[in-house]
MMTF fields as JSON, N, C-alpha, C and O atoms, coordinates in Angstrom:
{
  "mmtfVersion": "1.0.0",
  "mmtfProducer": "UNKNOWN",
  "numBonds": 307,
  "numAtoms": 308,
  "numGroups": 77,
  "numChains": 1,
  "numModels": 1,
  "chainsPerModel": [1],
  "groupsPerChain": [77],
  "chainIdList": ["A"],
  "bondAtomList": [4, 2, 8, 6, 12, 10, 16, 14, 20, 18, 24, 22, 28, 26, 32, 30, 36, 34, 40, 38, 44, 42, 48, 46, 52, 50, 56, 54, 60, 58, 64, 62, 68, 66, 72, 70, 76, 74, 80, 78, 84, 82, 88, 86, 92, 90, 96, 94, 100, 98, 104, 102, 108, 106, 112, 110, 116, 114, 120, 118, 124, 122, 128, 126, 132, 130, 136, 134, 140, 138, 144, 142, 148, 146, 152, 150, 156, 154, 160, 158, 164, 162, 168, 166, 172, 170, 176, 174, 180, 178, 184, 182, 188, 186, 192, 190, 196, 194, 200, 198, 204, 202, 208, 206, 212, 210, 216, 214, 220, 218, 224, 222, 228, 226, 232, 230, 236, 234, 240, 238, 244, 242, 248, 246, 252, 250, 256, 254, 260, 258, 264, 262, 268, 266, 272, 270, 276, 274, 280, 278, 284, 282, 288, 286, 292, 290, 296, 294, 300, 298, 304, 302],
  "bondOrderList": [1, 1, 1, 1, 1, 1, 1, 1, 1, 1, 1, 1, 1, 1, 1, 1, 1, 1, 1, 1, 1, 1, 1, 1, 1, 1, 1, 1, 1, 1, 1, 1, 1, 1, 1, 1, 1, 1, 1, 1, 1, 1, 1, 1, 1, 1, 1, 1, 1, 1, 1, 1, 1, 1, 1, 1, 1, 1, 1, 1, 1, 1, 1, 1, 1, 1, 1, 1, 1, 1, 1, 1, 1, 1, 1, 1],
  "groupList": [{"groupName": "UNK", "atomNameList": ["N", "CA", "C", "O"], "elementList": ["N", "C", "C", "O"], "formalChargeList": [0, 0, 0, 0], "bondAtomList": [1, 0, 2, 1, 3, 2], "bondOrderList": [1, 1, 2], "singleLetterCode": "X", "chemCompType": "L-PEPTIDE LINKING"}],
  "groupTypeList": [0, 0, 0, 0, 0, 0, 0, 0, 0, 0, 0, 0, 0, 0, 0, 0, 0, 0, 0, 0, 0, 0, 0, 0, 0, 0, 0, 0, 0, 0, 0, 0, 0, 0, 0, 0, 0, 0, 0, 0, 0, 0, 0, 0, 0, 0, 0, 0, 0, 0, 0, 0, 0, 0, 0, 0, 0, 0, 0, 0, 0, 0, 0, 0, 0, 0, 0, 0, 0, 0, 0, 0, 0, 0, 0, 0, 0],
  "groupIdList": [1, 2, 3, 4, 5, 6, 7, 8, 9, 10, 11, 12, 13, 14, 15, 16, 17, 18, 19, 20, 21, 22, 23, 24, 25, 26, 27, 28, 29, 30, 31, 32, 33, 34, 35, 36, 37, 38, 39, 40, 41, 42, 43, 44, 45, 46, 47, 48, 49, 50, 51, 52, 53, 54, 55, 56, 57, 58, 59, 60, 61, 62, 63, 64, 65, 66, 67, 68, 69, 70, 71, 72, 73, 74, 75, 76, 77],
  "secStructList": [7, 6, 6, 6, 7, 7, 2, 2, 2, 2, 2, 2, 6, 6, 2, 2, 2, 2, 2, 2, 2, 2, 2, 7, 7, 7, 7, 1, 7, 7, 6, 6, 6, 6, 6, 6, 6, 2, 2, 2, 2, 2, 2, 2, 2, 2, 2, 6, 6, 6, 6, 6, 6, 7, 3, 3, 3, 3, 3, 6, 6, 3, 3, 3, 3, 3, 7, 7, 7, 1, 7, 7, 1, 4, 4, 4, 7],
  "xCoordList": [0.82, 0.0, 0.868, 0.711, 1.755, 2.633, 3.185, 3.498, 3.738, 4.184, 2.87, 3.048, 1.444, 0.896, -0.124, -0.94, 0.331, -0.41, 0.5, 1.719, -0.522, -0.119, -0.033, -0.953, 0.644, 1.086, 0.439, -0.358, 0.732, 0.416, -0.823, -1.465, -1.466, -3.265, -3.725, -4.856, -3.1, -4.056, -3.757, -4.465, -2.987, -2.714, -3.429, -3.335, -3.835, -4.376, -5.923, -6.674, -6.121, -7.833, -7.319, -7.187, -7.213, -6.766, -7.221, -7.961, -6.785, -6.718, -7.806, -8.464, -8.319, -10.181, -10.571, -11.014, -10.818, -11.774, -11.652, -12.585, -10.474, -10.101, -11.104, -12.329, -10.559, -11.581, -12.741, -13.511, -13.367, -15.004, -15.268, -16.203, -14.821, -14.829, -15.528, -16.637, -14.308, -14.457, -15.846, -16.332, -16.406, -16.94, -18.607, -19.519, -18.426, -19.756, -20.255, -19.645, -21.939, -23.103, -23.628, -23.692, -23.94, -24.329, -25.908, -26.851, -25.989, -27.473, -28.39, -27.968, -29.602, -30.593, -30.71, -31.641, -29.852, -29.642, -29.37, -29.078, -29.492, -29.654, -29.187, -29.317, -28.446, -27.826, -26.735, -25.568, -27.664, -25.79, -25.24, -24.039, -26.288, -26.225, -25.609, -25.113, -25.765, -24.667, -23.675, -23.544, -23.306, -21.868, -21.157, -20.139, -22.101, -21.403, -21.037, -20.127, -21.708, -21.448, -20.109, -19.295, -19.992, -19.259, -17.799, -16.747, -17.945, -16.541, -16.035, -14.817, -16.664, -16.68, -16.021, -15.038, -17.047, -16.087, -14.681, -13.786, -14.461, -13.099, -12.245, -11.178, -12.793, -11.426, -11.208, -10.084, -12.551, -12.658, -11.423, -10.353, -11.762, -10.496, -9.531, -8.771, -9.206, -7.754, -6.826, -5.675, -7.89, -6.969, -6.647, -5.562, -7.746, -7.514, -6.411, -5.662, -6.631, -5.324, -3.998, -3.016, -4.133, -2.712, -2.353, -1.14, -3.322, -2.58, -2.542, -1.442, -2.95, -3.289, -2.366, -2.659, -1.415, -0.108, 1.178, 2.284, 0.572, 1.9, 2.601, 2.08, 4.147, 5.188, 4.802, 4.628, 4.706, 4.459, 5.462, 5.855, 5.907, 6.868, 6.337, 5.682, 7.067, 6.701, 8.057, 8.665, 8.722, 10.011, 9.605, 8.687, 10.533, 10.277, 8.818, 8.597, 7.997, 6.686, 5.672, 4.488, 6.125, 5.713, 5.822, 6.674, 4.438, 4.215, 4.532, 4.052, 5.501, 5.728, 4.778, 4.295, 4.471, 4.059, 4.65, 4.308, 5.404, 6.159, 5.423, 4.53, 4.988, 4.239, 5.073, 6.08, 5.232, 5.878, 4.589, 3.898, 4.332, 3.632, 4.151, 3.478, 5.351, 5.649, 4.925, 4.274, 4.705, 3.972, 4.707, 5.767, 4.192, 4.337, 5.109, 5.487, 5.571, 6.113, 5.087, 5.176, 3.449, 2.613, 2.102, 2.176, 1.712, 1.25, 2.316, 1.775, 3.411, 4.42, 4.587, 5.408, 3.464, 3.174, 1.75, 1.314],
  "yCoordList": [-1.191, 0.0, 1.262, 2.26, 1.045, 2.957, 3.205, 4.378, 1.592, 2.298, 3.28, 4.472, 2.613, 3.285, 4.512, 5.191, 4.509, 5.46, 6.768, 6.905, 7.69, 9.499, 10.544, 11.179, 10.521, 11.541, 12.534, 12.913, 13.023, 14.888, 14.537, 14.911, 13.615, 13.782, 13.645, 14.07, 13.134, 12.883, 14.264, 14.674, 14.815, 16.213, 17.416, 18.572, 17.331, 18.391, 18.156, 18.996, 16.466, 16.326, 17.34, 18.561, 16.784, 17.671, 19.025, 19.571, 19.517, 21.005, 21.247, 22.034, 20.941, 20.65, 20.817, 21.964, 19.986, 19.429, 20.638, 20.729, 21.406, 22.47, 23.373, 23.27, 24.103, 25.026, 24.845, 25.585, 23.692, 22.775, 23.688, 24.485, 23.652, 23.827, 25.241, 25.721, 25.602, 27.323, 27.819, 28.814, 27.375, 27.484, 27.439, 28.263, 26.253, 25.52, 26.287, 27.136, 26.091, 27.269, 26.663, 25.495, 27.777, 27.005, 26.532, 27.202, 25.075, 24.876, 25.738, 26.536, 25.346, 26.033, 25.681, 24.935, 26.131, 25.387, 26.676, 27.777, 26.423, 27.4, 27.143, 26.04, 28.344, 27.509, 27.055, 27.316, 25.85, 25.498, 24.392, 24.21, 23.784, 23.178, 23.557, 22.804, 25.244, 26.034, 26.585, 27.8, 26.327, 26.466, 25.413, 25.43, 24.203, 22.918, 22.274, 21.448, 22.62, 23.319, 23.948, 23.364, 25.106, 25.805, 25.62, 25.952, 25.078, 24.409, 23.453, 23.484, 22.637, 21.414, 21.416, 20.871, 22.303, 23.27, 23.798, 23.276, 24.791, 25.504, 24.022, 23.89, 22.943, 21.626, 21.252, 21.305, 20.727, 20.195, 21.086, 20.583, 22.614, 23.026, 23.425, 23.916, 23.339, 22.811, 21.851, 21.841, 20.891, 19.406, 19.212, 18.678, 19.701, 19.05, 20.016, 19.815, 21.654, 22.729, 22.17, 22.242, 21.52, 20.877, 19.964, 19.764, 18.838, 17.808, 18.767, 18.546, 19.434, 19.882, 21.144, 21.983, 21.489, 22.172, 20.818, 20.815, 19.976, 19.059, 19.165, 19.67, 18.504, 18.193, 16.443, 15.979, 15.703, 14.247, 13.437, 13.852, 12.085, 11.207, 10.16, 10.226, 8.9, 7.569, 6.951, 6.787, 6.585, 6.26, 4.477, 4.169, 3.382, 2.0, 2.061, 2.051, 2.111, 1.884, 2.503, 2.17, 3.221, 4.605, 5.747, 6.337, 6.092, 7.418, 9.001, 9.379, 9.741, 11.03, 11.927, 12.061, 12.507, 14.157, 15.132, 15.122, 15.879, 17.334, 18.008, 17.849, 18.677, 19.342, 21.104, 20.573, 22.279, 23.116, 23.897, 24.633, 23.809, 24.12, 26.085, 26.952, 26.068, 27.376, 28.147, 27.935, 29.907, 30.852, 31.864, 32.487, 31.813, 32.631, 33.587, 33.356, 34.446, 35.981, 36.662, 37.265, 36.605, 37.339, 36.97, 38.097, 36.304, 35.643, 36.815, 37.284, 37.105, 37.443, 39.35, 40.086, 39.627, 41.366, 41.569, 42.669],
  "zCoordList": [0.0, 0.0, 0.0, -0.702, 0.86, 0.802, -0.072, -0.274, -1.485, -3.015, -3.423, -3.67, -3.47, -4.133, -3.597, -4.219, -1.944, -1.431, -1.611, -1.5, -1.932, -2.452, -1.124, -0.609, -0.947, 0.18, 0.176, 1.034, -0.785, -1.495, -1.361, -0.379, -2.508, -2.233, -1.067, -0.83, -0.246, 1.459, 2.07, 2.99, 1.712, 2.725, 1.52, 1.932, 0.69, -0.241, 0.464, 0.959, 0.286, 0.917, 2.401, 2.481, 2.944, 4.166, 4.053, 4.872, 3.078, 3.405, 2.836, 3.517, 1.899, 1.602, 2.152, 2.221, 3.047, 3.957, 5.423, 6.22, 5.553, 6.95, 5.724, 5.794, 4.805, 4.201, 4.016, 4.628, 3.016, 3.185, 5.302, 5.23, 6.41, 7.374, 7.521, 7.757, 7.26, 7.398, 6.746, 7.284, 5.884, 4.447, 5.609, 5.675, 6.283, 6.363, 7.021, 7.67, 6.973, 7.179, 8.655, 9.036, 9.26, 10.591, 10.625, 10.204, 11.292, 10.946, 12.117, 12.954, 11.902, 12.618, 14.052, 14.353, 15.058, 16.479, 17.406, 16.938, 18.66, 19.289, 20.424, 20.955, 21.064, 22.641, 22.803, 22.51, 23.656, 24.24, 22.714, 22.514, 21.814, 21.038, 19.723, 18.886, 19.687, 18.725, 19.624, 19.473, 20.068, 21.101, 20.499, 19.806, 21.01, 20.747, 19.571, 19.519, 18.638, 16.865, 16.389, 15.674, 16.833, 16.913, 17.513, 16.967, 18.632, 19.202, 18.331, 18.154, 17.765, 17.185, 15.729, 15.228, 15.273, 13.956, 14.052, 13.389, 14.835, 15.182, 15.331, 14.732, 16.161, 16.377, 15.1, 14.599, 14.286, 12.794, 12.177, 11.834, 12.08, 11.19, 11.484, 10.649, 12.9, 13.343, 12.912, 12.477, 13.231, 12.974, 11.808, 11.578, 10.468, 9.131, 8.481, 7.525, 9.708, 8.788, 9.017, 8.278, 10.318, 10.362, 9.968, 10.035, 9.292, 8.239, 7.11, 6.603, 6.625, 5.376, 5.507, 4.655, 6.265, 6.197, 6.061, 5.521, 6.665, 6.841, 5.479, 4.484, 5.548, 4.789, 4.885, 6.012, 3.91, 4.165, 3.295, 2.205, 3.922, 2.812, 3.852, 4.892, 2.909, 3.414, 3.824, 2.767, 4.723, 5.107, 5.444, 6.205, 4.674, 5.067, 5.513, 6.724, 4.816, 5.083, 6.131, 6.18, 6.771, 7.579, 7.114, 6.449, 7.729, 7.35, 8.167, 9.235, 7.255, 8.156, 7.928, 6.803, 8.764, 8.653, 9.553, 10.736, 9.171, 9.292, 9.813, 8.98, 10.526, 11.033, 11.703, 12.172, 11.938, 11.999, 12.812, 12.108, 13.849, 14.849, 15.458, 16.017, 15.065, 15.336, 14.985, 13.962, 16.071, 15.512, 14.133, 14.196, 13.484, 11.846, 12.055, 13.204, 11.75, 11.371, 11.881, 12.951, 10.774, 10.658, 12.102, 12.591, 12.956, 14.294, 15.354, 16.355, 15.122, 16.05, 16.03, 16.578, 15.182, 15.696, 15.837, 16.176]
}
């Protein structure tokens, strides 16, 4: 499987799927239930911005992801 699994395409879905995020419309909920929406979202496009920043390769049949967690330039004024 890791000859023919695509690195690049799993971290592009990735980053899809963090924007698809950002994108999405809030449904009709109210309360503590769009709180809980809402939290839920912000983790959703956390997690997928950070595969979907990763650097990825396949080393002896494992999989890396690079990840660079540091704050930005633009983050640091």
């Amino acid at each position: 499987m890791a000859e023919s699994f695509d690195v690049d395409a799993m971290i592009a879905r990735f980053s899809e799927r963090a924007h698809a995020v950002k994108k999405r419309n809030l449904p009709p909920v109210a309360g503590e239930e769009r709180t809980r929406f809402i939290e839920q979202a912000q983790t959703d496009y956390r997690d997928y911005a950070i595969i979907g920043d990763a650097e990825g390769s396949i080393e002896d049949g494992i999989l890396h992801l690079r990840v660079d967690l540091r704050p930005s330039d633009d983050d640091a004024s």
